[in-house]
N, C-alpha and C positions, 0 to 999 in steps of 0.2 A: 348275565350276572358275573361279577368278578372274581376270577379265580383266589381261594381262601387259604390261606396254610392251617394244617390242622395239626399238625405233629410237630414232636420234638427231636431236636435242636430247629430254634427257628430264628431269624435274625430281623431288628429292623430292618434293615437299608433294603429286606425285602418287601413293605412294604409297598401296596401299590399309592399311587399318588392318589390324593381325592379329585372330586371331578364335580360338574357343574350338579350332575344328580344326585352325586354322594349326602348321605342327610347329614343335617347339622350340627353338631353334640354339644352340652355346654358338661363341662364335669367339674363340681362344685365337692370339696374335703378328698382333693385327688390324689394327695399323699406322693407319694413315688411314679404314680403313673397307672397302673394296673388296670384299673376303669378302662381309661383310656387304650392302651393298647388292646384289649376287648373289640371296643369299638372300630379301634383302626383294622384290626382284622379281620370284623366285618365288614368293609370297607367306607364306612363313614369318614365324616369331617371334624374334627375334635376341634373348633373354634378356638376355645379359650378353657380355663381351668383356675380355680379357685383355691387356697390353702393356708391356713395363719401361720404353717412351720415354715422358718426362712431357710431351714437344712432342707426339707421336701421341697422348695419351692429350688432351690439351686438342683439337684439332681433333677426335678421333672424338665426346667426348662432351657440344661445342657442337651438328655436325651432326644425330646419333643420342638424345642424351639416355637413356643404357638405363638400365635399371632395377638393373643391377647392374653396376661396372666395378672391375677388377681391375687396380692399377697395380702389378706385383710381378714379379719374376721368376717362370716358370712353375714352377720348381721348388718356388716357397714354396707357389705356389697348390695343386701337387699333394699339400703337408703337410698343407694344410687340407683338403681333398677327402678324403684317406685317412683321416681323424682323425673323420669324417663330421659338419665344422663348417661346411660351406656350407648356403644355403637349400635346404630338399628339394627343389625343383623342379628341380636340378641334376644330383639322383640319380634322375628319370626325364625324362631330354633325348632327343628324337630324333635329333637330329645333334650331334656334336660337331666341330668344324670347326678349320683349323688349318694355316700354311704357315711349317714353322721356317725360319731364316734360313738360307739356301743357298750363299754364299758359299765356302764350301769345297768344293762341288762346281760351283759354276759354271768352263763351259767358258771363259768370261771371266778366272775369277780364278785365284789359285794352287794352287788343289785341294790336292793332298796334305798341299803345305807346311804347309797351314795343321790339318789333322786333330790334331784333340787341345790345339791353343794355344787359350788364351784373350784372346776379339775383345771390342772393341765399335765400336757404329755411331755412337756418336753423343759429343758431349759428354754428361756426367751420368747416362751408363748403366755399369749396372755391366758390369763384363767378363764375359762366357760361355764357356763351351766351343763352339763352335757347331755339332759333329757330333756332340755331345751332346742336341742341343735335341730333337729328333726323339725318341730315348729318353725324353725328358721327357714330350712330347706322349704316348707310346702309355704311360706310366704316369700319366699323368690318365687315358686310355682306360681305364685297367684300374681308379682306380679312381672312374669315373662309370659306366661301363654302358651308355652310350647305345645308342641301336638301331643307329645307324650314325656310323662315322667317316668325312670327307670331307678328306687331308694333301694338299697342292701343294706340289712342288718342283721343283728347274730338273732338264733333261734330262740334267746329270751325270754325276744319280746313276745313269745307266743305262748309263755309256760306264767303260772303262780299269778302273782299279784301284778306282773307287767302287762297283762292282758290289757288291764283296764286303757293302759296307755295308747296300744294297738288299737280298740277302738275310739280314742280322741283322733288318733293317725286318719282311722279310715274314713272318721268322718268330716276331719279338715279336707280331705279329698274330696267330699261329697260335695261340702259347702261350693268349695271351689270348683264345681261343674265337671268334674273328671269322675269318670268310671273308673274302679281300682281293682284289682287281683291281686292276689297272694301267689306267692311260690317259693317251696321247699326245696331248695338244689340241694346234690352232693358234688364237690368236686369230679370225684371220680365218674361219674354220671356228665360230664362235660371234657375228656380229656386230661384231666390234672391230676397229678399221681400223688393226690393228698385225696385225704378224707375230710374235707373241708364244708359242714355244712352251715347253707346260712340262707335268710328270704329275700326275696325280693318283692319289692311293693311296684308292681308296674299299672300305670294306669294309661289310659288315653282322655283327650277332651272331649267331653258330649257333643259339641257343637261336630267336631271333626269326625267322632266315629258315626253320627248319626248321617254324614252327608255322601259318607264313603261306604255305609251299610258294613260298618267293622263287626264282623263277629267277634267273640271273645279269643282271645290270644292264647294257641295252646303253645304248652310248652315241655313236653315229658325228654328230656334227654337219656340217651342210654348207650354212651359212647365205650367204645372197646378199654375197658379198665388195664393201665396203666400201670408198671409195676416201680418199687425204687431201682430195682437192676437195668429195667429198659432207660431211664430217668439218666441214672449215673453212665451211661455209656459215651464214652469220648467226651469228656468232660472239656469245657476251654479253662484254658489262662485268663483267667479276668481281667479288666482294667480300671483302672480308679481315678477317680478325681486328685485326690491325696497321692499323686506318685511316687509317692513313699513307703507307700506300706502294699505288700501283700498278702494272695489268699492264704495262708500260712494255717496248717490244721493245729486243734489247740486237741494236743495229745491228752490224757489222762493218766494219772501213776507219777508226773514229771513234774520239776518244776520249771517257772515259776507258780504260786498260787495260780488260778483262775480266778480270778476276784469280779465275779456276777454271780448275780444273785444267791441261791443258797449258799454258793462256794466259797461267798464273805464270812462262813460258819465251819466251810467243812472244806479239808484240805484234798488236792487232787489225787492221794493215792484213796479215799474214802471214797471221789468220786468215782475213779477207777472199780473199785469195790461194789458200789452202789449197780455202775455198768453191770459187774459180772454174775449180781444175784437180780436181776432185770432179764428175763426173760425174751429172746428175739421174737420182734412185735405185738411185744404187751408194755406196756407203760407201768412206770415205781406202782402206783396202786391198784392193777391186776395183779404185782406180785413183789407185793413190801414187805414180807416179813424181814428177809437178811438186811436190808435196808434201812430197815424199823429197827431192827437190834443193834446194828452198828449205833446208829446216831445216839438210842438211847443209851451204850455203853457209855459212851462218850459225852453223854449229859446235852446234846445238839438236839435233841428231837423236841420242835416247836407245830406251831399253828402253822407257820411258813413253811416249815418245813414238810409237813401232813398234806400242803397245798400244793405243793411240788411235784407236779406229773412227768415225771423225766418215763422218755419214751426211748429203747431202742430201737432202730429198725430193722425190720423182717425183707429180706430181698425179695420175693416174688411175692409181696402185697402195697400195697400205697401206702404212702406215709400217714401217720397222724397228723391231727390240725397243727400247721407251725405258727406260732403265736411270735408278737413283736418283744414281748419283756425281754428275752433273755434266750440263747440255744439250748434248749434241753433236750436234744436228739443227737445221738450217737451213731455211731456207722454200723453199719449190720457184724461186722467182722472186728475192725480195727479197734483198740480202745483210742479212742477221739472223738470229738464234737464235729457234726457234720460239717461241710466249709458254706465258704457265701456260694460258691459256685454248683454244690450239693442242693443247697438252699432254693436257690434259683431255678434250679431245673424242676425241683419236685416243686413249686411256685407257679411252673407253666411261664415263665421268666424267657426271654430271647437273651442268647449267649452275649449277644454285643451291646446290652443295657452296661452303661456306665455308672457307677454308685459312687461316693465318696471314699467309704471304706469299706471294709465286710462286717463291719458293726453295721455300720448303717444299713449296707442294703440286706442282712438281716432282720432288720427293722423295718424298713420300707417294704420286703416283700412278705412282712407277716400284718403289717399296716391295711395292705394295698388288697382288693378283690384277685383273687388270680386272671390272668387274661382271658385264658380259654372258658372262665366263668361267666365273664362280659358278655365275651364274644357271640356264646351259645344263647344269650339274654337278647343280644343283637339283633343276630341273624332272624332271631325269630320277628322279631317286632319289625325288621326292614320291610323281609317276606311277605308277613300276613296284614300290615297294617299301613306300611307309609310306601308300599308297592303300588294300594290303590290310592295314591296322592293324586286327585288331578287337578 
């Protein structure tokens, strides 16, 4: 078996090459990458990759360079796939891989309201259904074939009125002759020095686990927890697409404005202030009151504002989930917003990933599945299921 990196700082260019046995991966809403390098870590074949953002789709395929990239909505990709006009290597993939945009069931966001409207994330994308996107995913499933499907989504889907959704999920899987499983990860439980919980839908083909006698796929991780201090240690100099800008800490108490999100409301010595009645490793709403009092002196305190889970971090425990909107985490000590390079390591991120800016790969690595999350999703299914390939 190929030697795996498991720890942090870790680099692409380390990397091993893939090889004639390596399995096959397709990774379908692959964002910045994060799937992917997952996989490459356990040392698979990342084929191709799929993405409708033409910002994600330049950062993945500066980093990765695949041999096959798909800038399209998935629904167009799944026209050609059915019409049987992709390369054939497509039509025998080991893993098909895939984490539709979840915003509709995150416990964060507006869930219900949003079931059935059409989103988009970004400038220049087109709009989607995005409790749609899922359905899309399991018909590329149905029509590539692969041996196995690896979907990630937020824990939503598993709570309230989303349920119901989760069982249409599992039983488009059924239809479509594949066994499926659930699994509850936490970051930290794989390495990643975030508390990042989220499922995964892994299935395998009937035809295939019945020929290979697959047992069900265990998967309990319980990796040595990870702290922000070990995280932060020897931090690099990043590098950027845009050589123009860099990782520059955006201090607090100073100007100019910080003009994201709440901070288009409230000025940085408030947020400075907000910092310092913020408790180290509790977030604004473990401990809003001085928080709450400010904004409301000042006539600021909104619905938005109530929603606003600004988190400091505690040095010797993991970080909170870091989300794509906006930074709302601070450094344990300093008054400042943590940097991209901060970002990236508590992400489970390789120091020599190239991002456009540190907006972006902010964004990209709150987008993106952490690696050492993939990875641990990987290894298992390599191990217990496509080991006995014969």
């Amino acid at each position: 078996m190929t030697k795996y990196l498991y720890t942090l700082p870790w680099y692409l260019r380390d990397l091993p090459a893939p090889t004639a046995a390596s399995p096959k991966v397709l990774s379908t809403f692959a964002s910045g990458g994060g799937s992917t390098m997952g996989y490459k870590l356990a040392g698979c074949d990342v084929i191709g990759a799929n993405d409708i953002d033409p910002e994600m789709a330049r950062n993945y395929q500066f980093n990765f360079a695949p041999r096959h990239y798909f800038l399209q909505p998935i629904c167009d990709l799944v026209e050609t796939a059915q019409a049987k006009a992709l390369p054939p290597e497509f039509y025998d993939l080991d893993i098909l891989d895939g984490s539709p945009p979840c915003s509709s069931f995150s416990t964060s966001g507006v869930r219900a309201r949003d079931w059935g409207e059409k989103k988009h994330f970004r400038e220049g994308q087109a709009k989607q259904v995005l409790d749609r996107l899922f359905f899309d995913y399991l018909d590329l499933l149905d029509a590539l074939r692969p041996k196995v499907s690896v979907a990630e989504n937020v824990t939503g889907m598993l709570k309230g009125a989303a349920r119901w959704y989760t069982h249409e999920v599992l039983a488009r899987y059924k239809s479509a002759g594949y066994r499926v499983q659930l699994f509850k990860l936490d970051g930290t439980d794989c390495g990643v020095p975030q508390k990042r919980v989220r499922v995964f839908f892994v299935a395998v083909r009937n035809d295939y686990a019945e020929s290979n006698n697959l047992e069900k796929l265990k998967l309990a991780p319980r990796s040595r927890v990870r702290t922000v201090r070990q995280a932060f240690q020897n931090l690099p100099t990043l590098r950027f697409l845009d050589e123009e800008v860099t990782d520059t800490p955006v201090w607090l108490g100073t100007e100019p404005t910080w003009d994201v999100g709440l901070a288009r409301k409230v000025s940085p010595r408030q947020l400075w202030a907000m910092m310092r009645s913020t408790d180290a490793g509790k977030t604004r709403q473990q401990t809003p009151s001085g928080f709450d009092r400010l904004l409301a002196r000042t006539g600021k305190l909104s619905n938005s504002a109530g929603r606003w889970d600004w988190a400091r971090l505690l040095w010797d425990s993991p970080s909170p989930t870091l989300t794509a909107a906006t930074r709302t985490k601070s450094h344990p000590d300093e008054p400042r917003l943590i940097s991209a390079a901060e970002t990236f390591r508590l992400s489970s991120f390789p120091d020599d990933y190239v991002a456009t800016s540190p907006g972006i790969a902010t964004y990209l690595a709150g987008m993106s599945v952490p690696p050492f999350m993939t990875r641990t999703v990987a290894l298992a299914i390599r191990e217990q299921w496509l080991s006995h390939d014969g």
